[in-house]
N, C-alpha and C positions, 0 to 999 in steps of 0.2 A: 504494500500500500504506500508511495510518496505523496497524499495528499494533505490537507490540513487535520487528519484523521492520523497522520504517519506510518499508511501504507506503501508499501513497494509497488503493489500490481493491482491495478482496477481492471475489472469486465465491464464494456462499459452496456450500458439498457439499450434498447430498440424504444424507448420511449418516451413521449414528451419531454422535455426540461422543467417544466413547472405544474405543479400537482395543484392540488385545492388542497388547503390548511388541513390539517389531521388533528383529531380530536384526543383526548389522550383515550378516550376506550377506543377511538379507532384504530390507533399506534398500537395496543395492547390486541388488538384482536387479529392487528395483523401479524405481529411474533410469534402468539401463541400458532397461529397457522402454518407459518414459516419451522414453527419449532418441529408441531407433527410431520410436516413434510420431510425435513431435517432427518428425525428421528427413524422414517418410514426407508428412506434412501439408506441409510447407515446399517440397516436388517439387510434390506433386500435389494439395493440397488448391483447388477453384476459391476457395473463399471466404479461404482464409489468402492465397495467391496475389495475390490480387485486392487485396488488404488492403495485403499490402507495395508494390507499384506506388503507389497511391492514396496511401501515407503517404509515398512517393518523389516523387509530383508534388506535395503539400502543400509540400515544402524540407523531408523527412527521411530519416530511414534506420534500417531495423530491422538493428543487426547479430547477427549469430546468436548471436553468445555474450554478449547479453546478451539471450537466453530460453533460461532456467535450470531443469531438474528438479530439485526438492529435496526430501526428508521434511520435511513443515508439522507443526511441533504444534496446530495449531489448524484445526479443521474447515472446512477451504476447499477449494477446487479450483485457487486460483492467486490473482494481483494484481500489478497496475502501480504503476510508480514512475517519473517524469520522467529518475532518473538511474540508477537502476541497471536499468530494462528489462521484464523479466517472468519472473514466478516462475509453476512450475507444478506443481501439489503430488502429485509419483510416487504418494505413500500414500492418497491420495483421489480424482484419478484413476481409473475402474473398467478404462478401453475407449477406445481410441484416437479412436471418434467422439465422445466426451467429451469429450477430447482438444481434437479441430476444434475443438466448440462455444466451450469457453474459451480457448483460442489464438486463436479469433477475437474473443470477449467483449474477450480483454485486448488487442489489436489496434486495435480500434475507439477505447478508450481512448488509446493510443499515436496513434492518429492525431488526436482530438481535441485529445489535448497539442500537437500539431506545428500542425494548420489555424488554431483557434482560443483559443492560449493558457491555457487552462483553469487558473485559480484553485483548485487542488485543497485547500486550505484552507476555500474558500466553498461552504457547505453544497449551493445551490443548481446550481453552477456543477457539483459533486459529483455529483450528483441527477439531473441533466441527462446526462451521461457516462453514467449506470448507464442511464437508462433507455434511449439510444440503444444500450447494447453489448447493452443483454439482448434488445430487440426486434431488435437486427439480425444478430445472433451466431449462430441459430438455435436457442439453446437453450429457446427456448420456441415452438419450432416443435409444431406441433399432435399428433404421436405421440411427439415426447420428455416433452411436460409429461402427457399421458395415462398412461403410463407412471411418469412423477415419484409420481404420485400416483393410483395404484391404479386407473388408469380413471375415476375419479370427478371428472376436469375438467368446468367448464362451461364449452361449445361456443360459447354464446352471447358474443362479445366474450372469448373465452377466452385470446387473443392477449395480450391489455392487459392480463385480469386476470393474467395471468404474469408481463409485464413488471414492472408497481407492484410484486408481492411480491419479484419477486426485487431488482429496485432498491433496494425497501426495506431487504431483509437487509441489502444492503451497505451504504446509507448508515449503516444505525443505528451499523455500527464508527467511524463518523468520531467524531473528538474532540468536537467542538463538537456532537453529536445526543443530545440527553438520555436518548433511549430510543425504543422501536417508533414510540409513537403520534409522538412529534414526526418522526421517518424519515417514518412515512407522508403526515403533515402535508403536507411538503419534496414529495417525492415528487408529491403532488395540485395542491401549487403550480406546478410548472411542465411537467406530463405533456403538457398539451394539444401546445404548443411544440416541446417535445422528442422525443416520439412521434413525430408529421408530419413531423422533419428528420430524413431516410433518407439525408444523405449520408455516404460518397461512392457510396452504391446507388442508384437511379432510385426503388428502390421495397423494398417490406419482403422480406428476403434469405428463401425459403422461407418 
């Protein structure tokens, strides 16, 4: 999470920037839903599942209560931090297989922290983490980004193109990324590399 939150890694929403005020039982209604979905993924999700094992044979451990439902002021779905865990953002959030997607986004991240020490300061080191959680997270699996985006996906290498963009949004929050175009720069810099390493998956997760 690098933001005023002091995370490393944002996912960022498919949604609006500005909500309508949140009541505090509506804040509370929405975590408590966030928590069961949380809780439901953690039993039975195969890819959340599969995630914490992998980041147990790396030398780590996800403990539960440091993956956190919170009201985000800022238009994300969640993000990682080496020490405090993962935040997942109840208000932006739509649907529990939303849900999945970024529990597992921010998972993949957690495990990168743990295999290969990841530099979350170095832009590229950054870059490299987004683009491995976006492509293997499933959230740019072929009818969630169809949907993301009114049908209007192209098919063609459409996988990849989901991956860059959505990598992109994230990197662009880091400190040291000047703006979009230098994000996407980062991003094209080391895509080839980090695309192709699907661990700890055999192959691209859905």
């Amino acid at each position: 999470m690098s933001d005023t939150n002091g995370q490393v890694t944002t996912t960022p929403a498919s949604v609006p920037s500005v909500q309508e005020e949140l009541t505090p039982e509506k804040k509370a209604s929405l975590c408590a839903k966030c928590d069961e979905h949380k809780k439901w993924m953690m039993e039975y999700s195969p890819s959340v599942r599969f995630m914490f094992e992998q980041i147990k044979q790396a030398g780590g451990y996800v403990s539960p209560n440091k993956i956190k439902c919170e009201i985000c002021p800022d238009p994300k779905l969640g993000g990682f931090h080496p020490e405090l865990g993962i935040q997942l953002c109840a208000n932006y959030i739509p649907d529990k297989w939303v849900l999945n997607d970024t529990l597992s986004h921010e998972l993949v991240h957690w495990y990168d922290n743990t295999r290969f020490k990841v530099d979350w300061m170095n832009l590229r080191h950054h870059a490299c983490s987004e683009i491995r959680a976006a492509s293997l997270s499933g959230e740019c699996a072929i009818m969630t980004e169809f949907w993301r985006n009114s049908g209007m996906m192209r098919i063609a290498k459409g996988h990849q193109v989901c991956v860059k963009r959505r990598a992109a949004l994230s990197v662009v929050g880091h400190p040291k990324c000047r703006d979009m175009d230098h994000a996407n720069q980062i991003v094209d810099e080391v895509f080839r590399s980090c695309f192709n390493d699907t661990r700890p998956f055999e192959m691209i997760y859905r």
